[in-house]
N, C-alpha and C positions, 0 to 999 in steps of 0.2 A: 339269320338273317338268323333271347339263348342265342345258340350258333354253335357246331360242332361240324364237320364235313369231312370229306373223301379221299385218298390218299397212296400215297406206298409207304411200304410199312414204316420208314421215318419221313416219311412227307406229309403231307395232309389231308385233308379233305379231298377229296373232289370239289368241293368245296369244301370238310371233315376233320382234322387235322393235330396238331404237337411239336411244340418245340421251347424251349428253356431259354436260349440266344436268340439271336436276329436271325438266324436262319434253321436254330432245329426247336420244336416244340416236345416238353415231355408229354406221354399221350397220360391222362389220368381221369377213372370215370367218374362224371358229375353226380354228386350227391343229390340228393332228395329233398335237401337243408334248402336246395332253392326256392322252393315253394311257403316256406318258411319267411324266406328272406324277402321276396314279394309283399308279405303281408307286413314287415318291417315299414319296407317302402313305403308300402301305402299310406301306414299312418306315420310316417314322417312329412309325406307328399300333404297328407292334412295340414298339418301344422304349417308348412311349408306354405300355403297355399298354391292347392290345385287351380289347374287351369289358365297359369300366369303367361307360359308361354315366352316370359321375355330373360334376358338374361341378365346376369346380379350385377353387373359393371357398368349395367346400363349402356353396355356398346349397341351401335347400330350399324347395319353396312354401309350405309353413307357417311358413316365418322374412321372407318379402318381403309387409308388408303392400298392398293393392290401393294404385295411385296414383287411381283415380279415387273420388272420394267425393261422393254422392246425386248423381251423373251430370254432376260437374265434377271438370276436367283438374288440376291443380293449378298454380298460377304458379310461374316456375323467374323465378334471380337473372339480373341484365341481363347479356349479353355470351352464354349460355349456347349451344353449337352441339351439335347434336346429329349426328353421322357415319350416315348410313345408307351400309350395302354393299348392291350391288345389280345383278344382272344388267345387261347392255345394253339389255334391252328393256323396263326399267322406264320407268313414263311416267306420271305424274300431271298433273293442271289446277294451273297456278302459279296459282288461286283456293283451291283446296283446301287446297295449302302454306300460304299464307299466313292461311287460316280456322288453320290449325294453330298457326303463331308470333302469332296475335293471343289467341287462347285460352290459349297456354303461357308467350307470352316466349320462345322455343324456336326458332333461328332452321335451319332443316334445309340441310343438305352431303349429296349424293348424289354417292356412289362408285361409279361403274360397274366391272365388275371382268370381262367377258367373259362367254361365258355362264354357267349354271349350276353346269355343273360345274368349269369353270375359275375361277367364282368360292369356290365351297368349297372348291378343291383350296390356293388362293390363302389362303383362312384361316385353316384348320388349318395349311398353314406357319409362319402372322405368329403364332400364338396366344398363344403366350406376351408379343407386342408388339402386341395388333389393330387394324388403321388405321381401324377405326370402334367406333362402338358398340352396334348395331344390325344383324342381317345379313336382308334379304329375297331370297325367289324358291327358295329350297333346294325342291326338290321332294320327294315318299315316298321315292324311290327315291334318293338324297345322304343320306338322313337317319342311320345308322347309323356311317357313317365319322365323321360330325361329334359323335354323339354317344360314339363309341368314344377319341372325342380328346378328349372334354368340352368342345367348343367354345362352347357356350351353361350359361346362368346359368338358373332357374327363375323360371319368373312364370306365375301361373292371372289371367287378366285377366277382371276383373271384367265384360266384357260379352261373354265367352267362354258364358254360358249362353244368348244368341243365336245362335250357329251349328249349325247341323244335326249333329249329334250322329256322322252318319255322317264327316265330314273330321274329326274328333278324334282323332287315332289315337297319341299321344302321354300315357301317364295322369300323366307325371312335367311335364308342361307346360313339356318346354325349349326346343320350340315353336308357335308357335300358328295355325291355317291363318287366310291370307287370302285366297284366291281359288282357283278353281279351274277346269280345262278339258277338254275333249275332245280325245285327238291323235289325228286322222283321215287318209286320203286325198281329198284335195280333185281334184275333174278342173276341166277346162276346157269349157265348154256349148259356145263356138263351135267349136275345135277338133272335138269329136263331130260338131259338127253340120251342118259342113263337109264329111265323110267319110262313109264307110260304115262304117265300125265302129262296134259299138255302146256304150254307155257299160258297163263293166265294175258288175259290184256288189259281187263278194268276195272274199278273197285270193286262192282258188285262178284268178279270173279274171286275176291280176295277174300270173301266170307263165303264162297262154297266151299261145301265138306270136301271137294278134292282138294282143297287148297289147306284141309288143315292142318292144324300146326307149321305150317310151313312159314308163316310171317313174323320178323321181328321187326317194333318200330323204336323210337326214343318218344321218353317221357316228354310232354307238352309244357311241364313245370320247370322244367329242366335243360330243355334242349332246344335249340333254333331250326332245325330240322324237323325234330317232334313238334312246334307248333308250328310250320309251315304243312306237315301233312295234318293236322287235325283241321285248320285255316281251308284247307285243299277238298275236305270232303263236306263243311261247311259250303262253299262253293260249289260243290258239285248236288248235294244232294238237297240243299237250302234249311230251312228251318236258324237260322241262323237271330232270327227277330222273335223265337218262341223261347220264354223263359220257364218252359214245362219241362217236365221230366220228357213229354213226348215228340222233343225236334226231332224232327225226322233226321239231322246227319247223327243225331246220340241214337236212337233206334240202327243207325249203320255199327256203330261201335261196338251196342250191343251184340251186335251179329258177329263183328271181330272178335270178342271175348267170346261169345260160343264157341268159336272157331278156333280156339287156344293160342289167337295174338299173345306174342313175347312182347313184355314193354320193360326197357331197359334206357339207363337213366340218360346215356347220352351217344353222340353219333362213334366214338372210338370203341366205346364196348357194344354196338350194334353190329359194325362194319368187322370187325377185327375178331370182338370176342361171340358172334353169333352168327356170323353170316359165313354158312359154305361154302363163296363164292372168291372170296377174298384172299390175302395170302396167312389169315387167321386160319382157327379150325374150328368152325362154328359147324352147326348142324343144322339152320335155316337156309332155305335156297331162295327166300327175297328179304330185301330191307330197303330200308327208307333211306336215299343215300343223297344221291346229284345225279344230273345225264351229264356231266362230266367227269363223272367218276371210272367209267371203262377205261379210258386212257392209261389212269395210273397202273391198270393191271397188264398190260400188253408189255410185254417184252421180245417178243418178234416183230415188227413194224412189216414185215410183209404178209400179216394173216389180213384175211378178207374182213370187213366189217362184221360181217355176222359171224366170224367168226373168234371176235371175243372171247375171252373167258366170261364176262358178264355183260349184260345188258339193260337197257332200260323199258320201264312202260309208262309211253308216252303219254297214255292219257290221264296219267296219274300227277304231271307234273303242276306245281305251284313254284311262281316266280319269285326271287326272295331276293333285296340290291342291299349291297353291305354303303356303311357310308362313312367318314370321320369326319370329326368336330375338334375345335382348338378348345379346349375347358376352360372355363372363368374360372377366374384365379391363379392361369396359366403362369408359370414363373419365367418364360420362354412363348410368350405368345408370338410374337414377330418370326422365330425359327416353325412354330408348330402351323404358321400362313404358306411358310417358303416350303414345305413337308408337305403339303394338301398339293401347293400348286406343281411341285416335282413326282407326287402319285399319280396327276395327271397326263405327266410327261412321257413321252415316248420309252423310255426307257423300264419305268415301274409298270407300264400298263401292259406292255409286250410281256415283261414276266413274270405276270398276275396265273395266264393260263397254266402255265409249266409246275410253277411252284406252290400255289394253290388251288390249282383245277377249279378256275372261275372266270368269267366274262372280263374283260373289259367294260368301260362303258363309252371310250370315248370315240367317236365314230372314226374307220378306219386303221382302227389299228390292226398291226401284222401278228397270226400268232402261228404256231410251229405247226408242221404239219402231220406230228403225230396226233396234237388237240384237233386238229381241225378236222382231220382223219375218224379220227374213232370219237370223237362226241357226238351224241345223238341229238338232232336238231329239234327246237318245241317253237314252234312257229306260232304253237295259240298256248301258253300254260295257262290253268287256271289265276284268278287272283281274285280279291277282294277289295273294294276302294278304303283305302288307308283311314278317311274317316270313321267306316263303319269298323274298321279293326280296331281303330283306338278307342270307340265308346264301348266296344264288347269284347274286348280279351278277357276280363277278370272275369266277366262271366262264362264266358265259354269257358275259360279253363277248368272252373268250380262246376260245372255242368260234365265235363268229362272227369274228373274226379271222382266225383258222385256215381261214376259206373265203375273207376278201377281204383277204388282205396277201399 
């Protein structure tokens, strides 16, 4: 939700992820450089004017009629390409795509751009020039920078009255959710089971000395996972309104760094290159992953649930909804309306679980039974109300910082 997630080894995320084409991502670990480019942003968002909220074309949703009409796409002229940006660990069925340019004429280019946050940091740069048309994967937590930049154009998509009302969190619809996930700690069954120690269940289990060294997370400056678990202990353990050195969730961190927490820049070099549980060969038996991420490791479909090669802890989890926005200055805006309203369609949203180990959001939908099977259910994940995350990211980040730089 940054953004990196969960996978097989050329799949992706759990929500995690890699791919170069529309349907493989190269996996490559996010630099450090993002924390950098943050600070670009911002004082560009200066100049910019923070806080505008609206978008530069001056559209509004009551001036962009719906593209879809009595539940068909609309046909676009021959040659037409539509630009999607896109994290690395986007990953669709090149069936899907192509249900999409047989139904539009509309032939789709996916631009992968690093993870999450290096991809929005990436667009509000170009915005005034956008190298697509279309932006997916921006999580709650990106969304205010991009809107303070007006990075996106307005569209209410007509099969937007299918999605659960609760991921809508946007009333001006400059974006619109398509999927959604749990960022959890995921352990390793054979590693516990191999040992004497017991499998941890909750944060404060993660800075006991039995748990040391055993945790890697992703960097919060860097990673859409790392700042959904920093987000997640904020939540849990509060202090989240102290601008002291002594919040009590930085007092928990501290305790993780006694505890010899690995912090590693993004979710492919946690999962792959750290975590013992994966089909990498790391030496940590938890990481900060998705509760959709055991799926990808199961290759027998008749092992019992807890019998997993990995597993999650539940109380660890924080809810995290991906969403796309059509960019101002779209070159392709009327194709990047038709693209929002067919991610919503049956067809993109059924193989959202499979090929990036994430939710749907549109109520009802069917998903496979090996997702349904071995993902672990979060009935309560933690969260934080969306306003209070966009007045206080830069500082909690700078606040965690201040313990691991």
């Amino acid at each position: 939700m940054t953004t990196d997630r969960t996978p097989s080894p050329a799949s992706r995320r759990p929500a995690g992820r890699s791919q170069s084409s529309s349907t493989s991502r190269p996996r490559r670990p996010l630099g450090r450089r993002v924390a950098a480019a943050l600070l670009v942003v911002g004082a560009l968002l200066a100049v910019v004017g923070c806080g505008s909220g609206s978008s530069r074309d001056g559209a509004s949703v009551g001036s962009v009629p719906p593209v879809l009409v009595d539940g068909t796409l609309p046909r676009f002229g021959e040659g037409t390409v539509l630009r999607v940006i896109a994290h690395d660990s986007f990953a669709v069925s090149t069936a899907v795509l192509d249900q999409f340019t047989a139904e539009t004429g509309v032939k789709v280019e996916i631009l992968t751009q690093g993870d999450a946050g290096t991809m929005v940091n990436a667009a509000i740069l170009t915005r005034d020039a956008p190298q697509g048309d279309l932006l997916f994967g921006i999580d709650e937590n990106l969304l205010t920078a991009a809107f303070d930049a007006g990075l996106f154009q307005p569209y209410r998509a007509s099969r937007l009255d299918g999605v659960d009302p609760s991921y809508r969190v946007d009333d001006q619809h400059r974006v619109t959710p398509i999927d959604h996930g749990d960022v959890c700690v995921n352990f390793d069954r054979a590693w516990y089971s191999a040992g004497s120690a017991p499998v941890p269940q909750q944060f404060e289990d993660l800075a006991d000395p039995a748990t040391r060294s055993q945790l890697v997370v992703e960097d919060p400056t860097s990673s859409s996972p790392g700042l959904a678990f920093l987000l997640a202990t904020i939540a849990r353990f509060g202090g989240g309104d102290d601008t002291s050195s002594g919040a009590a969730w930085l007092d928990y961190w501290r305790s993780l760094k006694a505890n010899d927490v690995r912090v590693v820049d993004g979710w492919e070099q946690a999962y792959y290159g750290s975590f013992s549980g994966s089909s990498g060969e790391g030496d940590r038996p938890l990481v900060v992953s998705y509760s959709s991420s055991p799926p990808a490791e199961v290759t027998d479909t008749s092992l019992a649930v807890d019998a997993t090669p990995t597993g999650v802890l539940p109380d660890t989890c924080y809810r995290q909804i991906e969403f796309a926005g059509v960019l101002a200055g779209a070159a392709e805006p009327d194709a990047a309306r038709a693209f929002i309203e067919f991610m919503l369609g049956e067809a993109f949203q059924q193989d959202l679980p499979d090929q990036m180990y994430v939710y749907p959001v549109v109520r009802g939908t069917t998903v496979s039974e090996v997702f349904a099977k071995y993902t672990t259910s979060v009935p309560e994940p933690l969260t934080l109300p969306f306003a209070e995350v966009a007045a206080n990211r830069e500082r909690w980040i700078a606040q965690w910082a201040s313990v691991f730089r």
